[in-house]
C-alpha positions as CSV (number, residue, x, y, z in Angstrom):
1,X,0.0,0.0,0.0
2,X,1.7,3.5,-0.7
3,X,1.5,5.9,1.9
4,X,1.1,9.7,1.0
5,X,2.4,12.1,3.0
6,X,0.0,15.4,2.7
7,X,2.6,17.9,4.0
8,X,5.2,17.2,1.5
9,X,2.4,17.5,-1.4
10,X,1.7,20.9,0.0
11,X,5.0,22.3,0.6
12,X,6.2,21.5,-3.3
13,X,2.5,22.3,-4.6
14,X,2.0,26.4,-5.6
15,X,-0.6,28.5,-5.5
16,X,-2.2,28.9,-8.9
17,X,-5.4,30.2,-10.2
18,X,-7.6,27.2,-9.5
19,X,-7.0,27.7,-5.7
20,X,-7.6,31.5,-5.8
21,X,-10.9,30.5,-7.3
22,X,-11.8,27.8,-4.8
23,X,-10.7,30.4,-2.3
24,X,-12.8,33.3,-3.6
25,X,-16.6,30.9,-4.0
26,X,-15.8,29.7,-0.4
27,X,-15.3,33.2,1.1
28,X,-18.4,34.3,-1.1
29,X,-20.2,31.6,0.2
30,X,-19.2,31.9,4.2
31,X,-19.7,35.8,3.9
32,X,-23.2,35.6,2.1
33,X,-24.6,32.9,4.4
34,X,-23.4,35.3,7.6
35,X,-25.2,37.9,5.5
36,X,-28.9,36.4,6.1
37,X,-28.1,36.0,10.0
38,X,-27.5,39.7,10.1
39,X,-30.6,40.7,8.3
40,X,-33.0,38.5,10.9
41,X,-31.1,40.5,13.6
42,X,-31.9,43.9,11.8
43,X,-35.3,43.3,11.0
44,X,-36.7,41.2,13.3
45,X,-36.8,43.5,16.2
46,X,-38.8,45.7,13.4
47,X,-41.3,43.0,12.7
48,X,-42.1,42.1,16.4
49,X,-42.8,45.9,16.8
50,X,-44.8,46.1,13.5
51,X,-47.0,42.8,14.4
52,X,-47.3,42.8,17.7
């Protein structure tokens, strides 16, 4: 059975465009499901005043 070793896959590996990319749709994605979190905390004190 071979064995793999991730750090030495890393350290020779460089950062190309393909993980800028993966990097950029999960930051998009991390910051845009905080975003709908913040928007309950915004509005719902709004709503519980508006509807009793």
């Amino acid at each position: 059975m071979r064995s793999v070793v991730a750090t030495d896959i890393i350290a020779v590996s460089e950062f190309n465009r393909f993980h800028l990319l993966v990097f950029l749709w999960c930051f998009y994605a991390i910051a845009f499901d905080g975003y709908d979190i913040a928007m309950y905390g915004v509005g719902l004190p709004w709503m519980t005043d508006e509807w009793d």
